[in-house]
Structures are given as C-alpha cells and as structure tokens.
N, C-alpha and C positions, 0 to 999 in steps of 0.2 A: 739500910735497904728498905726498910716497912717505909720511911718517911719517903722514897722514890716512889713504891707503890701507889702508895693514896695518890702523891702529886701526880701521877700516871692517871689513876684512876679519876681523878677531878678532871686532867685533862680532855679525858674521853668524855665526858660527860658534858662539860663546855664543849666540845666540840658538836657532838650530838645533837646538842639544845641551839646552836647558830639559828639565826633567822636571814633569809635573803629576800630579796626583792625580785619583783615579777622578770627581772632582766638578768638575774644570775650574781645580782652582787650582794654580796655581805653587807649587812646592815651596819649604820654607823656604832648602833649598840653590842655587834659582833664583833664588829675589830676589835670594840673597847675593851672586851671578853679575852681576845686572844693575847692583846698588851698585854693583859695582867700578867698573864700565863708564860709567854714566850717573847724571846727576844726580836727587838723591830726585824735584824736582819732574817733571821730564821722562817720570821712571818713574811717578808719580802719577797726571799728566796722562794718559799712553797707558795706564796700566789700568783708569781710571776709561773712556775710552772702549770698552775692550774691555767692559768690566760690564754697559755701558749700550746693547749690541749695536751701535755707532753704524758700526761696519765693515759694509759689504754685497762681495760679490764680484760682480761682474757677468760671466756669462758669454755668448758666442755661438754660436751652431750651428755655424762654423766656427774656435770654438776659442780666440778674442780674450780677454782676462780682465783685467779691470779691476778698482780697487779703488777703493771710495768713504766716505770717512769724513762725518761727518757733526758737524761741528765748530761753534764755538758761533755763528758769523756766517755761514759760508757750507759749504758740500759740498765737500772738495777729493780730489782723482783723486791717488794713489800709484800708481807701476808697482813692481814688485819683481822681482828676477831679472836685470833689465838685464844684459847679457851683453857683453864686451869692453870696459869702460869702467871709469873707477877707480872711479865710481858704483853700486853696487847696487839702489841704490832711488832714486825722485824719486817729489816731489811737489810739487803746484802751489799749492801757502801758500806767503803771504809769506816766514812765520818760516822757511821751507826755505830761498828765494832768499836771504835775508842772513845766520844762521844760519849756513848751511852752504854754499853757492856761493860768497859775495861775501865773508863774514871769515873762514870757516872756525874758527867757536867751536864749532860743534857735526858730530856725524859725521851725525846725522839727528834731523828734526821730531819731534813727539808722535804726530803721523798715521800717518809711516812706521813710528813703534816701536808703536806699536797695534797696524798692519793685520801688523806681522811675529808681533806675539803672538796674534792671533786666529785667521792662520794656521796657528799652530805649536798651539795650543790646539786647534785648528777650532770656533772660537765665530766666524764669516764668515757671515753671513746671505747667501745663495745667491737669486742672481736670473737666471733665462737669460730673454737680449734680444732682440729681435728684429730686423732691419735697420732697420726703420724707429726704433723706437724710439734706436738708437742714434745715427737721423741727425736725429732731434728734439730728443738732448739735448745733441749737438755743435753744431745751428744753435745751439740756447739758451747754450750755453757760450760760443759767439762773437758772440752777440748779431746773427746773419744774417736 
C-alpha cells in the first residue's frame, strides 16, 4: 500500500505541474508526463470527458465544492484534495471501488483523472447551489 501512496502521490504532483497552451491544450511535454503515468485508454477516457465539458464544479455560499462528472450511465461525485489520508481523491463509480480500493490495479478512475485536468486546465463548468438544491440532490442520490 505505501508503494500505491507515493505512486498516488507522484501522480498528483505531475498532475499539478501540466503546462497547457493559450488555447486549453496540454502540451506535447504533458501528455508525455501523463503516458508514463497512466494508461493510453485511461488518459483518453478522461480527456475526452474534459472536451466534452462533462466536469461541473459545484459550489456553495458557504464554501462546500463538489465535483460532478457526467459519465455515460450515470453522474458520479469526485472529491479532490482529501486531506490526511493515503487517498487524494474519491469517487463514487464503480470502476473506483474495485479499480482502485478493493485490487488496487489502478491509482485513480477516468472521472477523478478528468475532474483533476479540468481543474488544472480550468475548463470546470461552474455552478453555485443553493441549500436547498443540494438537499434535493442528496435526497435523490439516496433515493429518500
């Protein structure tokens, strides 16, 4: 698990350090960064959802910041930053829970490596919520 960490933690830091061009695209010395790192499809997967704006940021008047991708069956929520845990990011796909929790084949989903380039890009489609809204899309989330 400590060898997961670091490679987690190397990731985020390549990630961090990307450079992009005036028009939003990753530089040729960025992909080359993310190859080492990740698998072509993995990287496909999450640039093609960046392209296609499927990332939103959700934020609230008191600061909360959510992240929603928009993936091909269903919406899944990514946190990033997580703080004190060998985990940087989570999210709620499948492909994360077994992926990356339960066999540890992968350091992170398509969603989390999206919503980290959209980020770093700022291509995050920007949404501020409201109380209520967020407590109608948590009932929905949990089917209450």
């Amino acid at each position: 698990m400590l060898l997961h960490a670091e490679l987690l933690r190397l990731a985020d830091t390549v990630i961090d350090s990307l450079n992009f061009d005036s028009s939003k695209y990753l530089t040729e010395e960025s992909l080359h960064k993310l190859h080492d790192l990740f698998p072509d499809a993995l990287i496909l997967a999450a640039l093609d959802l960046v392209d296609q704006r499927k990332i939103t940021v959700n934020v609230t008047t008191w600061g909360l910041v959510e992240y929603e991708v928009l993936g091909s069956t269903a919406t899944h929520l990514v946190y990033t930053g997580i703080q004190k845990t060998l985990m940087s990011s989570y999210c709620t796909c499948p492909a994360f829970n077994f992926t990356v929790l339960e066999t540890g084949r992968s350091i992170m989903c398509k969603h989390v490596l999206a919503t980290r380039l959209a980020i770093r890009l700022g291509l995050c489609v920007k949404q501020h919520i409201s109380l209520d809204y967020l407590a109608t899309s948590v009932a929905h989330r949990h089917q209450l």
